[in-house]
Structures are given as structure tokens and as C-alpha cells.
C-alpha positions as CSV (number, residue, x, y, z in Angstrom):
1,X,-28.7,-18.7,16.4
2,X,-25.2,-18.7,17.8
3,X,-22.4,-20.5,15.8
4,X,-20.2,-23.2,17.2
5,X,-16.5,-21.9,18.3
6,X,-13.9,-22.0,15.4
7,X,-10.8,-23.0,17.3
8,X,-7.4,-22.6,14.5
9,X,-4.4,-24.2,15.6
10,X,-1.1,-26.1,14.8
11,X,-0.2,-23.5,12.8
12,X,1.8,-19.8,13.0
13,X,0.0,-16.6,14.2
14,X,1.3,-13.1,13.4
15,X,-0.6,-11.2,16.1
16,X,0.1,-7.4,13.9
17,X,3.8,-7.4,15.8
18,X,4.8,-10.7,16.7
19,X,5.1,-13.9,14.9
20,X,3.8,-16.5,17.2
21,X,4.5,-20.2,17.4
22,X,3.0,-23.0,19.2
23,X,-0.4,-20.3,20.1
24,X,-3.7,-21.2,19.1
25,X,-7.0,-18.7,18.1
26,X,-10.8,-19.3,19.1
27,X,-13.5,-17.5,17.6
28,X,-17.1,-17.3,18.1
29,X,-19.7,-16.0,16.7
30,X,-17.0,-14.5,14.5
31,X,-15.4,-12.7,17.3
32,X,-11.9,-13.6,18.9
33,X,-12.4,-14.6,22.2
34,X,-9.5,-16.8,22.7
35,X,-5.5,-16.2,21.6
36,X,-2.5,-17.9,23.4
37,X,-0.1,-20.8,24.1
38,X,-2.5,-24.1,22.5
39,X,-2.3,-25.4,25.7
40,X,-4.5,-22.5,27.2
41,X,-7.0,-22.2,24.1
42,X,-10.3,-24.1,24.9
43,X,-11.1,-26.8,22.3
44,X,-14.9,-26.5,22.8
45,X,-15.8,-26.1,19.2
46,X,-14.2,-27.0,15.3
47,X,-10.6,-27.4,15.5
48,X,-9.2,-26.5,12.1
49,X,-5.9,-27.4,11.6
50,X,-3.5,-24.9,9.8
51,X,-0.9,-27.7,8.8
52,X,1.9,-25.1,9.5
53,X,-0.2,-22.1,7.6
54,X,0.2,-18.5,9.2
55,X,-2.6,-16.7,10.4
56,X,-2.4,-12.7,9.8
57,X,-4.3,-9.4,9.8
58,X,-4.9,-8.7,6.3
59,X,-2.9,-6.8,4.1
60,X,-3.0,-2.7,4.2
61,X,-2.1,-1.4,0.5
62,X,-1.2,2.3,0.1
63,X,-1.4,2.4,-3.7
64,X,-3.5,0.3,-5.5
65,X,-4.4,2.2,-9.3
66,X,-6.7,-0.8,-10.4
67,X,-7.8,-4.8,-10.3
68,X,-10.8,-7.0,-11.6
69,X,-9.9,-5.9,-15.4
70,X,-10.4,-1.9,-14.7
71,X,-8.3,0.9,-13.6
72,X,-9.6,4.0,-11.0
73,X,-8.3,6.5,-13.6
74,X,-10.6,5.2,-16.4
75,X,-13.5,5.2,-14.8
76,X,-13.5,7.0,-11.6
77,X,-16.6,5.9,-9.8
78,X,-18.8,3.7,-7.2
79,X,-18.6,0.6,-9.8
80,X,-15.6,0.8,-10.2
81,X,-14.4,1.0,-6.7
82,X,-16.8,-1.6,-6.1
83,X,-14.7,-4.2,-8.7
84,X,-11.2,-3.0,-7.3
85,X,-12.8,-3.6,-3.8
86,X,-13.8,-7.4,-4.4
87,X,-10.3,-8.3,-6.1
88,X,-7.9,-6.8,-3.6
89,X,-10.2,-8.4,-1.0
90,X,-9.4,-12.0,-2.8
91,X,-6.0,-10.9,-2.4
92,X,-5.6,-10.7,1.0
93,X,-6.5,-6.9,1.3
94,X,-8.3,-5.6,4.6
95,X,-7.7,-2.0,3.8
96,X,-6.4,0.0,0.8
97,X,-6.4,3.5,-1.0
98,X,-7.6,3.9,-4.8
99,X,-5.1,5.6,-6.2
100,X,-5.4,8.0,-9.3
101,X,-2.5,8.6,-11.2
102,X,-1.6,12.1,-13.1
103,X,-4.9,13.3,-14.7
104,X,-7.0,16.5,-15.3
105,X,-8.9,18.6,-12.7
106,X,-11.6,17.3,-13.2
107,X,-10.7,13.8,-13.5
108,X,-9.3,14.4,-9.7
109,X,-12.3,15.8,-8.3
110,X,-14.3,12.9,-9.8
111,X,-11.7,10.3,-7.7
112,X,-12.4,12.4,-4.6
113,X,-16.2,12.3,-5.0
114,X,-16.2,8.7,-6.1
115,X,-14.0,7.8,-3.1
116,X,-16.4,9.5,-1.0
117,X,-19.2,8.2,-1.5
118,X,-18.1,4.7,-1.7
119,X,-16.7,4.9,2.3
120,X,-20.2,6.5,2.6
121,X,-21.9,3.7,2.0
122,X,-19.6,1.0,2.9
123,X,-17.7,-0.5,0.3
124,X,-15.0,-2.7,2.0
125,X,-11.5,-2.0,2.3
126,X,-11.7,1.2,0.5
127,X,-9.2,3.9,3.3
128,X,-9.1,6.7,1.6
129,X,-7.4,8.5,-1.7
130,X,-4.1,8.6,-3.0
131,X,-3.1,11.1,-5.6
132,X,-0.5,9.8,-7.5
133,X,0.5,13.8,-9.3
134,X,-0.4,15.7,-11.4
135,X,2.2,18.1,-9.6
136,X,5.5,16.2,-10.7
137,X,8.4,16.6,-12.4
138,X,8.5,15.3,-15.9
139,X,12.3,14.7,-15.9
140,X,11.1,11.4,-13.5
141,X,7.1,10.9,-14.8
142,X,7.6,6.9,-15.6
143,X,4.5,6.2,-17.0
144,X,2.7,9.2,-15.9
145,X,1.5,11.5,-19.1
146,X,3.7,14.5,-19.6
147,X,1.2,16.2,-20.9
148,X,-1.0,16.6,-17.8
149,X,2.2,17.0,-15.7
150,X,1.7,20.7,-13.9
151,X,2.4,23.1,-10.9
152,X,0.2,22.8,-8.3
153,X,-2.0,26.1,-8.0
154,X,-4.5,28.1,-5.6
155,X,-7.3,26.1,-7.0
156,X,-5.5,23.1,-6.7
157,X,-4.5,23.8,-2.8
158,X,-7.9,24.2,-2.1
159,X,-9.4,21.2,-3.6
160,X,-6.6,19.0,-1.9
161,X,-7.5,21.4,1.5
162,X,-11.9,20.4,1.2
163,X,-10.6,16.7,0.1
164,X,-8.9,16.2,3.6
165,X,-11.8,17.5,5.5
166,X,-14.1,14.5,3.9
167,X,-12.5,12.1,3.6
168,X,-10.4,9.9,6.8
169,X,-7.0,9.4,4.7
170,X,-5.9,11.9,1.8
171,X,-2.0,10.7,0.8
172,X,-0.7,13.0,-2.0
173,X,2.6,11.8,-3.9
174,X,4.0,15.5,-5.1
175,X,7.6,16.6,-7.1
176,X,9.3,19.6,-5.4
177,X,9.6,20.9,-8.7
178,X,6.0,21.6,-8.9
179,X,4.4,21.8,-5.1
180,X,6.2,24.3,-2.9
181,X,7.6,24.4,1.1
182,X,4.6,26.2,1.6
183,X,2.1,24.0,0.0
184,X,3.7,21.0,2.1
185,X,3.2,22.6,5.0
186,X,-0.4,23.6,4.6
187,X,-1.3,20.3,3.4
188,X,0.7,18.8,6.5
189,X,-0.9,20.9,8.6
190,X,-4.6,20.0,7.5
191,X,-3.7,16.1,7.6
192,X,-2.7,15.1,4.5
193,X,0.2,12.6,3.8
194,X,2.6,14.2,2.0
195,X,4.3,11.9,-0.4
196,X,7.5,12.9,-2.2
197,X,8.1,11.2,-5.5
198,X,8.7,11.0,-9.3
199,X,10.7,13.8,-8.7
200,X,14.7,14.4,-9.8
201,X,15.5,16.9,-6.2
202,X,18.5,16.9,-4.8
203,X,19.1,15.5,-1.3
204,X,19.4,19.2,0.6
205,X,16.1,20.1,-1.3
206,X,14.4,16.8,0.0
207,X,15.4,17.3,3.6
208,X,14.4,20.4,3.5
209,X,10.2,19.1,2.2
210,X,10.7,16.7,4.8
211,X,10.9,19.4,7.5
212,X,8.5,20.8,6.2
213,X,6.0,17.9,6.5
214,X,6.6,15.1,4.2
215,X,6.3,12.1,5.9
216,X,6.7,9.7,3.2
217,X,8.2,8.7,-0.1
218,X,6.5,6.9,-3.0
219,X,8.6,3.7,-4.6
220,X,11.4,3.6,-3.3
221,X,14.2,3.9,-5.9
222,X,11.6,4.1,-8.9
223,X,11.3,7.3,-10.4
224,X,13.6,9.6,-8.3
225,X,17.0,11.3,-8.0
226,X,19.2,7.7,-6.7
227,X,21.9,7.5,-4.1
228,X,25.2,8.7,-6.1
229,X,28.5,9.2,-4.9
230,X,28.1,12.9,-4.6
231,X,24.7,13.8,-4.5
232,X,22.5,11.1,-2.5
233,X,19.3,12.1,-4.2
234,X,15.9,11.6,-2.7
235,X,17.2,7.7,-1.9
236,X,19.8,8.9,0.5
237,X,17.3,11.9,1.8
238,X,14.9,8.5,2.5
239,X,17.6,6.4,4.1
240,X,19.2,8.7,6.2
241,X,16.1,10.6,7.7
242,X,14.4,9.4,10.7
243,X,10.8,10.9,10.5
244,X,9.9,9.6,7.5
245,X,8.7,6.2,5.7
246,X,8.5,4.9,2.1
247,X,6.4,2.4,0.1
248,X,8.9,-0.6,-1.9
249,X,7.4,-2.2,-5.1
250,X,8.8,-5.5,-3.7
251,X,8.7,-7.8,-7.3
252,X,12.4,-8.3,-8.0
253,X,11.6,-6.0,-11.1
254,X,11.5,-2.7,-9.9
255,X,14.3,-3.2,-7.1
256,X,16.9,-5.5,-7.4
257,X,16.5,-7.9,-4.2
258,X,20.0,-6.5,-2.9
259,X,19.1,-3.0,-3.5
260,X,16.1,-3.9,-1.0
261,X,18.4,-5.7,1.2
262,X,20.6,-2.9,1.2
263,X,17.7,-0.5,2.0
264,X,16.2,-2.0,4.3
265,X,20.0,-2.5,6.9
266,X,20.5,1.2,5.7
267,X,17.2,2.8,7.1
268,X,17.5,5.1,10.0
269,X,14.4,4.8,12.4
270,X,11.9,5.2,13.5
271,X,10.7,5.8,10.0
272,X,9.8,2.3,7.6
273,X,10.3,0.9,4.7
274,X,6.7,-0.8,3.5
275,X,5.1,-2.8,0.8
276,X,3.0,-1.5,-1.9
277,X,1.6,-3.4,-4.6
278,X,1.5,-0.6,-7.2
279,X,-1.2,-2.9,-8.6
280,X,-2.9,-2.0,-11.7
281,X,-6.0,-3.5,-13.5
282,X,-4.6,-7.1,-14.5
283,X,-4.6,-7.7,-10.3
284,X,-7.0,-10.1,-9.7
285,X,-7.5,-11.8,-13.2
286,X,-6.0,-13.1,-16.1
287,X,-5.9,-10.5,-18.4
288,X,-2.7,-9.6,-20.6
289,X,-3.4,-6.2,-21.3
290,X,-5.2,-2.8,-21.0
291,X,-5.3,0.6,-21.6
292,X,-4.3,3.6,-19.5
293,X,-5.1,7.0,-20.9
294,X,-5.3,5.5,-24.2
295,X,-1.8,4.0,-24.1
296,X,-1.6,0.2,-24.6
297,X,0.2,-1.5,-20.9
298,X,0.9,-5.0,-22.1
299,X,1.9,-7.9,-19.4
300,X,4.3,-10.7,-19.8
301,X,6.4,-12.3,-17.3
302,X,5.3,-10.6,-14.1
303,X,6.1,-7.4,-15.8
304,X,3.6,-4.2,-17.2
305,X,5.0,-2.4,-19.5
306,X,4.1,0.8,-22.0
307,X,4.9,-0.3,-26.0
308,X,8.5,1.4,-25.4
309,X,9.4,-1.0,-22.3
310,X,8.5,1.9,-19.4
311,X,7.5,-0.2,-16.1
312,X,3.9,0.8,-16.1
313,X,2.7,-0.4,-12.6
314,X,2.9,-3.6,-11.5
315,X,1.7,-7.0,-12.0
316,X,2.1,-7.3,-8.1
317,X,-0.1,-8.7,-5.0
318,X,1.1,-8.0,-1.3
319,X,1.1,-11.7,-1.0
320,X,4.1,-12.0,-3.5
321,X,5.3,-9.1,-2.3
322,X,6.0,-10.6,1.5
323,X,7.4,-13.7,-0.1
324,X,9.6,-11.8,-2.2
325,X,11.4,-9.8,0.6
326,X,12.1,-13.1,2.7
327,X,12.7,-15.3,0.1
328,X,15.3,-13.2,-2.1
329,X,16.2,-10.2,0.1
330,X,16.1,-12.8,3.3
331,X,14.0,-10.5,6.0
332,X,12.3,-12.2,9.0
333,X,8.8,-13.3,8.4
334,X,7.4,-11.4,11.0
335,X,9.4,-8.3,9.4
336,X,7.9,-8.2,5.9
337,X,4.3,-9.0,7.5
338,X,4.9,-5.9,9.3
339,X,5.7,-4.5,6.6
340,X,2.6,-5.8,4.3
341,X,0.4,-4.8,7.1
342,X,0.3,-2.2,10.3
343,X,3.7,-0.1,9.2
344,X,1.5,1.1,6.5
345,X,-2.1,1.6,8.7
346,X,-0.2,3.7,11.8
347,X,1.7,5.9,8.9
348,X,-1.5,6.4,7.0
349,X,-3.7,6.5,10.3
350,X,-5.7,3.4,9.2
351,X,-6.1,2.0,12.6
352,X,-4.0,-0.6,12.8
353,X,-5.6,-4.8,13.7
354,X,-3.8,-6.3,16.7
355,X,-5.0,-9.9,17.4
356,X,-6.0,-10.1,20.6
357,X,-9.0,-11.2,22.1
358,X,-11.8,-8.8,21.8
359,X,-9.9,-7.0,18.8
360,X,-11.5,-7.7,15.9
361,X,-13.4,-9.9,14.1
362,X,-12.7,-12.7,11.7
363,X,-13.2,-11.2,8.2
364,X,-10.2,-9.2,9.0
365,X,-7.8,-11.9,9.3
366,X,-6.1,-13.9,6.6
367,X,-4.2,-17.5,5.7
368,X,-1.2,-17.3,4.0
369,X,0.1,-20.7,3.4
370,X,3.4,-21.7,4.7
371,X,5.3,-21.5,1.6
372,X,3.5,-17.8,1.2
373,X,2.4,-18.6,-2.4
374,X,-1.4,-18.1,-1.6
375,X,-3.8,-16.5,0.5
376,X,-7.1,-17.1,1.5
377,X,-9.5,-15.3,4.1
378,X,-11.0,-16.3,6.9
379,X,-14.6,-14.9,6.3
């Protein structure tokens, strides 16, 4: 039975690049058929009316360690994927990549086995992997356990090596105290994104990883060597070079909103600065606490911390993310969308969702209201 036509209008569209106003989207059958000036979209179905509501390809989330009351670390498996999967969806998610903090061998190999067989057989949203350590330096570990904290070896190489064969994203956040030129460029070189962070290198040292194939950075002022007066650290290695891009834990808590301002005027091109939620398992509920590794992460006030007031994650959505960098840093709507949403597929190699007719269907598209305090999707 074919549906009626779903015509949305009177409202903003963010097409993946642009912010449109004053354009109008028809879909049928699920499909969009129809995307331009109002005046040019047929009205041969329901008209829903956005009230001034922006229309958006869902979010794309690069680190995401939990949600729905569990975290991937605990328990890393199908089910559990399954859970994160469904809350990050209510949240506006289209795509996203588990992410496994520090842990044993074994705990990794699980997460890479778990990962792939959930993309196997469809779970939604789920990209790929990140692998938040173990190789990192413990002078920066946040809330990472020391005690798992190691140098990457042969054994390790290889597993990361088979991992990027399976599986269609493999990012890996690494220390150059621990993971060498070498290793970067073998990883590099199979297709992994290399990641540099938690990590106290000097600026010279981070160039250097960076020519050797790391093409990201892993929140953006939070656990790395900072921009001093004399040494410019891995934040001045980001800023000033051009080939590579970097994740922000937009909440106001982790960066100060002029630091991000700041960051963001300061970035040389055509490398990004992009959202990440850092999300762990409160996302998607109401809890005020749970357990990571055995420790006690206790939320209060849009902040996670450990028992000695370490930022353990964050009590973050990409929704409140976006609002954050154009409310308080004061970025262009259709900036921090970009931001929340194909800077992060193209860098990953998600394919990125451009709204145009015959691009994509419904379910991938969301509703942020015009305030950007909630988000709903469209299927």
C-alpha cells in the first residue's frame, strides 16, 4: 500500500552543508522526493508544519562509551550494543562508534568481536570501534585506570591490523609515549584513524605523529600537553596543523566556552574541530550513578565525576552539545550542525547524508526544535 506524501514546511532545513530558510521537504513512501524553495515543493499530501523547528541529518558521534544505564566496557557485547544503540538513536544519533576505554587484551578483542557482529546483523547506528587506549600515557590518563595503562606491542599491532580488515571504521586514540612513529604509520597505512590523546608530548613530537599519519585528536584540551607560552603542547600541534581534525566535549565543563571560541577562530584548515558527546551510561536515562571498572562515577549538575572529582566522561547529548557552541561560544547554526554531523562522517569515512532528493530516507533525518533543547526523529 503506498503512503500519502509527508510534505514538512515553514520551518529551517540544514541540508548536511547549508542552513536553508524559506525551503520546504516532501517525502513519500519514506523517500525524499522533493527539496526546495516552498514555493516549488508540491503540497499533494500531509503538510506538517515545523513552527520554525530545523530539519537535520542526524547526529554522527565518534565516542560514545555507554547509554541506556550500561557502559561498552562492562559488558562488551551484542546486548549491550543493542541498549547503547536504542538510546543514542532517541538522542538524535544516525551513526556512532562504541567506544572502549583503557582495558585488558582481552577485554579489547571482546569489543572488536562484539562490534562485529552487531554491524553483521544490523544493529542501527553502530559505525565502527573506537579504542579509547590502553597505549597512553599515565601522566594524562583522566579517568582511565593506570593500572592497565601499557606500550603497545607486536601482539597488539596485529590485533589492531585484523580489526581494520573487519570492520568499516577502526579509530584508535593512542599516547606517543606508548605507540611509536612506526606503529602510526602502519596503522595509517591499513586504514585506521589514528587518534592522538591523553598524552603529555610536546608540540615538535606531535607534529612529527601527525606526519606520520595521525589525522585526529581526542578532546580537545582534556587530557593533553596545553598551549603554553613556550611549549604549545599537543593544543597548539592541533591548532596550527592543517591535516588534521579533533573531537570538543562541548558542555561548558570540560572547555570553557571562550577556550572553544578561541579554538575554533584559531584552527588552521582544512582540518575541523567536531562534537563528541563523550557520553557514558547515564545518556539516555535518569540515572545518578554507576560503575566503571569497579570505581563509583557519580552525576550531579551536568557533571560525572570519580569520588576524587576527576571528569569521568560526560553527562553530554550532541543535541546540547550544538546548543552549547551557539549559544555560549556564539558559532553559526549551520556551523555547529556541521559540526554535530558530516565533519565527523567524511573524517571517519562514515558516508556522509546530504539532503537532496533521492538521498536518503526519512529515519535518517531529525527535528531539533528551534530553541535546540530537544530532538525528535522523523521515523
Amino acid at each position: 500500500m503506498t503512503r500519502r506524501a509527508l510534505i514538512f514546511r515553514n520551518g529551517r532545513i540544514f541540508d548536511g552543508t547549508t542552513l536553508r530558510d524559506g525551503f520546504a521537504m516532501r517525502f513519500q513512501d519514506g523517500h525524499l522526493t522533493a527539496f526546495g524553495p516552498d514555493t516549488e515543493v508540491p503540497r499533494d499530501g500531509e503538510e506538517i508544519d515545523l513552527d520554525g523547528d530545523i530539519l537535520s541529518p542526524g547526529f554522527v558521534d565518534l565516542q560514545v562509551n555507554g547509554g541506556d544505564g550500561v557502559m561498552f566496557n562492562d559488558d562488551p557485547s551484542i546486548g549491550t550494543l543493542r541498549r547503547m544503540s536504542s538510546a543514542h538513536r532517541r538522542l538524535g544519533v544516525r551513526a556512532f562508534l562504541p567506544t572502549l576505554i583503557t582495558d585488558t587484551a582481552e577485554k579489547t578483542q571482546a569489543a572488536i568481536a562484539a562490534v562485529t557482529d552487531a554491524i553483521s546483523v544490523g544493529v542501527p547506528g553502530i559505525a565502527g570501534l573506537h579504542l579509547e587506549g590502553p597505549h597512553l600515557s599515565t601522566e594524562r590518563k583522566g579517568a582511565h585506570d593506570p593500572s592497565l595503562i601499557r606500550p603497545m606491542e607486536p601482539d597488539d599491532l596485529d590485533t589492531l591490523l585484523a580489526a581494520a580488515e573487519d570492520l568499516p571504521v577502526l579509530k584508535v586514540t593512542i599516547a606517543p609515549e606508548n605507540v611509536s612513529e612506526e606503529h602510526v604509520r602502519v596503522l595509517s597505512a591499513a586504514g585506521v584513524l589514528v587518534s592522538l590523546g591523553h598524552t603529555n608530548a610536546g608540540y615538535d613530537t606531535c607534529l612529527n605523529y601527525f606526519e606520520a599519519g595521525a589525522r585526529c585528536v581526542t578532546h580537545l584540551f582534556n587530557a593533553m600537553s596545553q598551549l603554553g607560552n613556550r611549549e604549545p603542547g599537543l593544543v597548539g600541534a592541533t591548532l596550527a596543523y592543517g591535516n588534521v581534525s579533533s573531537g570538543l566535549i562541548a558542555d561548558a565543563v570540560h572547555v570553557h566556552p571562550e577556550t572553544m571560541r578561541a579554538a575554533w577562530q584559531a584552527k588552521t584548515g582544512p582540518g575541523q574541530i567536531f562534537l563528541v558527546s563523550d557520553a557514558m551510561a547515564v545518556a539516555g536515562t535518569d540515572c545518578t550513578e554507576f560503575t566503571l571498572g569497579g570505581r563509583c562515577i557519580r552525576r550531579g549538575d551536568g557533571v560525572l565525576t570519580l569520588p576524587d572529582g576527576t571528569l569521568a566522561g560526560a553527562d553530554l547529548d550532541l543535541t546540547k552539545a550544538v546548543r552549547t557552541v551557539v549559544k555560549k561560544v556564539g558559532l553559526p547554526i549551520e556551523t555547529a550542525l556541521r559540526a554535530a554531523t558530516n565533519v565527523p562522517a567524511v573524517l571517519a569515512g562514515i558516508p556522509p547524508l546530504i539532503l537532496e532528493p533521492g538521498s536518503g530516507m526519512q529515519s535518517g533525518i531529525i527535528r531539533l526544535s528551534r530553541d535546540l533543547s530537544t530532538v525528535s526523529i522523523l521515523a
